[in-house]
N, C-alpha and C positions, 0 to 999 in steps of 0.2 A: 560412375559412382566413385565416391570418395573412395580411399583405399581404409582409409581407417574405419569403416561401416560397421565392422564386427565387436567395437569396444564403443563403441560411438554412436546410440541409436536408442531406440524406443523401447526394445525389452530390458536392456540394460540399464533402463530408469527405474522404472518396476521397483515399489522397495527401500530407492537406494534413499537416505537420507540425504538432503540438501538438492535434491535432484531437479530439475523443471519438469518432472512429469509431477510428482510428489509437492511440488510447492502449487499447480495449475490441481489436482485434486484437492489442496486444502481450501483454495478458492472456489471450487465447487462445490463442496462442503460448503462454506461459507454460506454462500449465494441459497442454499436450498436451506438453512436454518436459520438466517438471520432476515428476516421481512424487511426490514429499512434499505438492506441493497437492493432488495426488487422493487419495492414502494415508497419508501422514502423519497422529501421532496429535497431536488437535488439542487447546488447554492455554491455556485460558482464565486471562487475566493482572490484568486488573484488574476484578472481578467487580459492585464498588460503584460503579463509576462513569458518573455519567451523560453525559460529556463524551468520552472518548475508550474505545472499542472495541479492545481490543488483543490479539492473542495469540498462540502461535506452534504450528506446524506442524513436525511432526519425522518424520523416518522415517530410519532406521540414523543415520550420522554427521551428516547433511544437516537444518539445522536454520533455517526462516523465522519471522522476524518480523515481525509485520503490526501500524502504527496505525493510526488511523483517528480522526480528528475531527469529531461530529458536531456541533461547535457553529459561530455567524460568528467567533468570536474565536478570538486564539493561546492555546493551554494546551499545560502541561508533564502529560507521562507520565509517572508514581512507579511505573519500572521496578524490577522486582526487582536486588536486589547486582547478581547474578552477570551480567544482561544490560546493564547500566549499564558491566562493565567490558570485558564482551566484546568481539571487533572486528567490525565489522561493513561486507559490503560490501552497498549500495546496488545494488536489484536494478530496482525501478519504482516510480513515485510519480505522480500523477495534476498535480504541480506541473511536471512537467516537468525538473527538478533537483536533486540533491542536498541536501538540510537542512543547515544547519549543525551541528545539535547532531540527534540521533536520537530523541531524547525529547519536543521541541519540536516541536509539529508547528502549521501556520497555520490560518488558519478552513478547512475543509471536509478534509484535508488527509487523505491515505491514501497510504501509503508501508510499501515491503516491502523488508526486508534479508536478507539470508543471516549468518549469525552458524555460530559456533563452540555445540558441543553441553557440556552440563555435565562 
């Protein structure tokens, strides 16, 4: 066992803001109130790419987009036009805060918006 288990561990998430236990409950939240991540028809965005995971979720008007970066470093997502002009509000992000730019995502970085449908 690690030595540091007593400050470093799962009750000690509990609560805490910014936490991964606390950030995997809002995803669960999520998941149980919003139908498009369970039903929605999902629409894979950038297909070639080994850097970021992107895609969006749609069911009726109700339309999510999800990045996801799996590298250490910042990279840009070569979103499609029509999502690039879209608006988009900022739904949950594993950074804890809004991106400046939606496309730019930082090293590890996974972030979900609700956008407007084509």
């Amino acid at each position: 066992m690690n030595p540091n288990y007593t400050q470093i561990n799962a009750a000690s998430q509990v609560g805490a803001d910014g936490s991964v236990y606390e950030y995997y409950r809002e995803l669960i939240r999520l998941r149980h109130t919003m139908d498009v991540i369970v039903y929605g028809r999902f629409d894979l965005l950038l297909p070639d790419s080994d850097e970021v995971f992107a895609y969006t979720r749609t069911l009726g008007e109700e339309k999510l987009l999800v990045l996801c970066n799996f590298t250490a470093a910042d990279v840009k997502a070569e979103l499609p036009e029509e999502l690039k002009r879209a608006e988009k509000t900022y739904i949950i992000g594993n950074y804890g805060d809004r991106p400046a730019d939606a496309g730019r995502l930082r090293p590890y970085e996974a972030v979900v918006y609700r956008t407007e449908t084509e």
